[in-house]
C-alpha positions as CSV (number, residue, x, y, z in Angstrom):
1,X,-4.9,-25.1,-5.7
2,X,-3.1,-26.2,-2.6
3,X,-0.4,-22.9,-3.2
4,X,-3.3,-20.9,-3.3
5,X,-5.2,-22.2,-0.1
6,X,-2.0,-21.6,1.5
7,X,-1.2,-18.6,0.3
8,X,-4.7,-17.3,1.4
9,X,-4.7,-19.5,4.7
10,X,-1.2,-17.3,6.0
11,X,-2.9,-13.9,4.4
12,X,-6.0,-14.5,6.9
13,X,-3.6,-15.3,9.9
14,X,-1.4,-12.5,9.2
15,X,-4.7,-10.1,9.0
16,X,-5.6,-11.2,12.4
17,X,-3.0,-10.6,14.4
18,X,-1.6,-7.3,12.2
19,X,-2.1,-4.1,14.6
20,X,-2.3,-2.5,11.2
21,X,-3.3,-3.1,7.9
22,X,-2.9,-0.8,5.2
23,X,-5.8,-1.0,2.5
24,X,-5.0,0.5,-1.5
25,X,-8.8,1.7,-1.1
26,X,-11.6,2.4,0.3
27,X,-13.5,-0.6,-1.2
28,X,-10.3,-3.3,-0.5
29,X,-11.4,-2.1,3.2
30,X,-14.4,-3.1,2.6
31,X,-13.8,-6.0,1.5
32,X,-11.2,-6.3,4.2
33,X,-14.0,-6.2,6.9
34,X,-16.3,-8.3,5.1
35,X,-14.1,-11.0,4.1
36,X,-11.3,-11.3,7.1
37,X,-13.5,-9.6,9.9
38,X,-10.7,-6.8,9.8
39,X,-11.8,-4.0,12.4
40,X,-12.1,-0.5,11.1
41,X,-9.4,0.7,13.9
42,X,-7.3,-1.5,12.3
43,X,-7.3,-0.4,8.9
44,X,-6.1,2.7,7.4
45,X,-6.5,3.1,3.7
46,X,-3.4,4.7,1.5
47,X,-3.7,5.3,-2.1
48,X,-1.5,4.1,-4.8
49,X,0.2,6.7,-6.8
50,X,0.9,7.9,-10.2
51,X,4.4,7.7,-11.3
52,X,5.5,10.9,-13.3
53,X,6.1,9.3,-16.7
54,X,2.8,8.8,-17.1
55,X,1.8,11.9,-18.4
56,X,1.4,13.0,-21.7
57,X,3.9,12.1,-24.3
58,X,4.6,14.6,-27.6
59,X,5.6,12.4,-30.5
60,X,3.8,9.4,-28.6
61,X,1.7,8.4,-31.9
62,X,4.9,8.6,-34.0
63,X,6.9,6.0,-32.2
64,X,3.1,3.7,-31.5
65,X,3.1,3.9,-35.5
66,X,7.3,2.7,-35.7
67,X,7.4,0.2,-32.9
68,X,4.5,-1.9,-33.6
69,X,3.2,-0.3,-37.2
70,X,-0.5,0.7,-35.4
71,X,-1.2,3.7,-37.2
72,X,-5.4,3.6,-36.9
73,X,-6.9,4.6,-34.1
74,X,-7.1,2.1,-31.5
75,X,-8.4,1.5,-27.7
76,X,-5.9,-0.1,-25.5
77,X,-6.3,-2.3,-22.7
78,X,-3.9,-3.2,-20.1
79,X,-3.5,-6.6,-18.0
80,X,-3.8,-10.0,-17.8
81,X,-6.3,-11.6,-19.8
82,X,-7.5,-13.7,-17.2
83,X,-11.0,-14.1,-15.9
84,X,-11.7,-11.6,-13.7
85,X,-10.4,-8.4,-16.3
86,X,-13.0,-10.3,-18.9
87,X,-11.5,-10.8,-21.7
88,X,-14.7,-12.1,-23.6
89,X,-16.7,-8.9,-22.6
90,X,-13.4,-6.5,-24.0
91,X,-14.0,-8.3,-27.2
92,X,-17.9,-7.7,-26.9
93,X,-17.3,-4.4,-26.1
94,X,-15.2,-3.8,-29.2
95,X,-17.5,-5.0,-31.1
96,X,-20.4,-2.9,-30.1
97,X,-18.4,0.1,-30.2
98,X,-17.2,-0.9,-33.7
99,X,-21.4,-1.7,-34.6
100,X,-22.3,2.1,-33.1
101,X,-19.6,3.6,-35.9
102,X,-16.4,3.2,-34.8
103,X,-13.8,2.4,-37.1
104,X,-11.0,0.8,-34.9
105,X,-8.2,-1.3,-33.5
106,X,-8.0,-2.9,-30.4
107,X,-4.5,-3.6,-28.8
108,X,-4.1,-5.4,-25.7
109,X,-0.4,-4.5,-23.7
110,X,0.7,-7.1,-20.9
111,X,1.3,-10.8,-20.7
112,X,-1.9,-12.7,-21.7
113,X,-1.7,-15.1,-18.4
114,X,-2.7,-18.2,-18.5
115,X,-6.1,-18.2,-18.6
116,X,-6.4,-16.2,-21.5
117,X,-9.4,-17.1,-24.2
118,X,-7.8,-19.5,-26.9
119,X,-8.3,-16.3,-29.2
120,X,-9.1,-12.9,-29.2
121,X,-10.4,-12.6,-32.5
122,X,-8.4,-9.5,-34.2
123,X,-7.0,-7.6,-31.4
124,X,-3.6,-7.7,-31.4
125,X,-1.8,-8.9,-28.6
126,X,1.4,-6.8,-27.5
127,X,2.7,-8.9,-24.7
128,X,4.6,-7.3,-22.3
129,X,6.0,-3.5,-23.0
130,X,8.4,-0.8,-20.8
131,X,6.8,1.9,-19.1
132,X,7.9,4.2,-21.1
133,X,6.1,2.1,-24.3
134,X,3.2,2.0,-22.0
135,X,3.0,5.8,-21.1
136,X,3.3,6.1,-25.1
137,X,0.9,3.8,-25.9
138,X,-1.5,5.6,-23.5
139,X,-0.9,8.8,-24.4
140,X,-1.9,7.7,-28.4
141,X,-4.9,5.3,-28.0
142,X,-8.9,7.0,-27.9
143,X,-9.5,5.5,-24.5
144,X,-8.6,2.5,-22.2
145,X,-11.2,-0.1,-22.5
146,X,-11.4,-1.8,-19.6
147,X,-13.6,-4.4,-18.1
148,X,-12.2,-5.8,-15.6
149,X,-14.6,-7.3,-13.0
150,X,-12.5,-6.3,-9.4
151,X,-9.9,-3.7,-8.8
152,X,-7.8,-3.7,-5.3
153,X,-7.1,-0.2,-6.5
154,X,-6.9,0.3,-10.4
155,X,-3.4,1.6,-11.6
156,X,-4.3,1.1,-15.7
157,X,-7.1,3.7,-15.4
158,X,-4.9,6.1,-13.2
159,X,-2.0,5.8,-15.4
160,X,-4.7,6.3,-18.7
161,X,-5.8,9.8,-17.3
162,X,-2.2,10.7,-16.2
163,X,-1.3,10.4,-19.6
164,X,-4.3,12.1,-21.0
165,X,-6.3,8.9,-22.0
166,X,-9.9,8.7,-21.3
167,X,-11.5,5.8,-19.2
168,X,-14.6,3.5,-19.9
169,X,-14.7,0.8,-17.5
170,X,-17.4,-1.0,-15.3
171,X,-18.2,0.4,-12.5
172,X,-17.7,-2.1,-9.5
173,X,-14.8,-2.2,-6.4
174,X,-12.1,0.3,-6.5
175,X,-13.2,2.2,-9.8
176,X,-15.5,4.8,-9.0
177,X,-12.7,5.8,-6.2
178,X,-9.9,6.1,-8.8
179,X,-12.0,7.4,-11.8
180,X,-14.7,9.9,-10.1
181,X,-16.3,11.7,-12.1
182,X,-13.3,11.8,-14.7
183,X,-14.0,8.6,-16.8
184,X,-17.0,6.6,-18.2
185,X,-18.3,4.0,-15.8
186,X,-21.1,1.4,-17.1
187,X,-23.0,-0.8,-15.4
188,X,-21.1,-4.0,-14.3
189,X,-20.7,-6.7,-17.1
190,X,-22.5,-4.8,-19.6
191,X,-20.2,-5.1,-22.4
192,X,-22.6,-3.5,-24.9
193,X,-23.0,-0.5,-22.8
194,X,-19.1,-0.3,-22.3
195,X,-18.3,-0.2,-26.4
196,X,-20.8,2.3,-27.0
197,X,-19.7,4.3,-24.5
198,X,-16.3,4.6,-26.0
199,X,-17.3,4.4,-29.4
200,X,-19.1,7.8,-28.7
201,X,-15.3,9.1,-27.6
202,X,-13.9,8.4,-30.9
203,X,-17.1,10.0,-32.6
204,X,-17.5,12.8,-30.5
205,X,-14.3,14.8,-29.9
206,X,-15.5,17.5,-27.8
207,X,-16.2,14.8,-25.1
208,X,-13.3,13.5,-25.8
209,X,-11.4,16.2,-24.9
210,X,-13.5,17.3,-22.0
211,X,-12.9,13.9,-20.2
212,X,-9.0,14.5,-20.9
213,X,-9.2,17.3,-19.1
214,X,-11.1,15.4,-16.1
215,X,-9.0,12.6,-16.0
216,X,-5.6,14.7,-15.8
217,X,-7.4,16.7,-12.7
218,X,-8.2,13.5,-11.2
219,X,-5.0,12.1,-11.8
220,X,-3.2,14.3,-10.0
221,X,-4.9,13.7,-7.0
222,X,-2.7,10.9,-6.7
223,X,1.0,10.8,-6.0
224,X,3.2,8.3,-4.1
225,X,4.9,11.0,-2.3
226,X,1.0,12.0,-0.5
227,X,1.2,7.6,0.0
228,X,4.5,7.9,1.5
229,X,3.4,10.3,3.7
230,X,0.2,8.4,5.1
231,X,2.2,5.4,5.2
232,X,4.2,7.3,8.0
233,X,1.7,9.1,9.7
234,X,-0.7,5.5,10.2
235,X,2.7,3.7,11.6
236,X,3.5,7.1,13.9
237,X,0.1,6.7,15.3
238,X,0.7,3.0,15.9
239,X,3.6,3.5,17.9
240,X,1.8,6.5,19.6
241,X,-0.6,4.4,20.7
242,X,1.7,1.9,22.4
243,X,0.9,-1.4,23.4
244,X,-2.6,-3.0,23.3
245,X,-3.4,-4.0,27.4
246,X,-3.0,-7.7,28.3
């Protein structure tokens, strides 16, 4: 606890003298205004970016099915199981979708954390896995399933629809900003809502594919080259600006 108030103590001090301060999204400067009393001159928001191996991956099923012998369907989630991604409502959520007709599997890639639930019933727990078994893993599963109760910004849903991989998350923070219109957002902490949402991808294929479709689109729209360059351009106009009087 003490690391923490620390940690959080310097981040406040730093965000009060910074001339700067680059936000991940439009909702982290929110929060940056609400929280630290950040000024809106101050803050320039710069998206994160899509990496170009997450896109969609031929053979991507075959090696799921050699690597880790997961040859049902499955939804995938990505992250920590810590508090704030839910882990208790993913499990819910599976099983509504499961409940509304879905026969499937739920894997969960990324180290648990240490406040992961004692157990996660049948989901099977991957651990940690390369990007390139992540892109893989993405490109194969019937959506992400994902939860998760704050966002800064969101990279498992923008890595899902770069690879071709619908979305059904909550809709709270960063998420509508990253997903749009290309995903299924549910009202926050309604489990239920969340696994019937995606049981109806697995069941109905033509909505399925139409939100592929969305999400690549969406994807797209971000790129860490269009970061790099507003990264530049806010520091440009900083130095432009010269010296703050007094």
């Amino acid at each position: 606890m003490a690391g923490e108030r620390f940690r959080y103590g310097t981040a406040h001090r730093l965000l009060r003298r910074a001339e700067l301060v680059f936000a991940v999204s439009e909702a982290t400067a929110v929060d940056l205004r609400r929280l630290a009393r950040v000024e809106d001159s101050r803050i320039r928001v710069v998206h994160e970016g899509l990496e170009p191996l997450f896109q969609p991956r031929a053979g991507a099923s075959v090696r799921v099915a050699e690597r880790w012998r997961q040859e049902r369907p499955y939804f995938l989630f990505v992250g920590a199981l810590d508090v704030r991604k839910d882990p208790r409502g993913l499990l819910r959520a599976w099983n509504a979708a499961r409940e509304a007709g879905a026969d499937i599997d739920l894997l969960v890639a990324g180290d648990p954390g240490r406040q992961a639930p004692a157990t996660m019933g049948d989901a099977r727990l991957l651990g940690r896995v390369t990007d390139e078994e992540l892109a893989d893993l993405l490109s194969a599963a019937a959506c992400l399933l994902f939860p998760s109760l704050y966002e800064g910004f969101g990279l498992p849903p923008l890595e899902a629809m770069g690879c071709g991989c619908p979305v059904v998350a909550y809709r709270n923070s960063s998420l509508p900003e990253v997903v749009g219109e290309a995903g299924v957002l549910v009202p926050n902490r309604d489990a239920e809502a969340l696994g019937r949402a995606a049981a109806e991808l697995v069941l109905d294929p033509n909505q399925r594919r139409r939100l592929v479709a969305r999400g690549r689109k969406q994807a797209a729209r971000f790129s860490w080259e269009k970061a790099a360059r507003a990264t530049v351009a806010g520091y440009r106009a900083l130095l432009s600006a010269g010296p703050e009087p007094g």
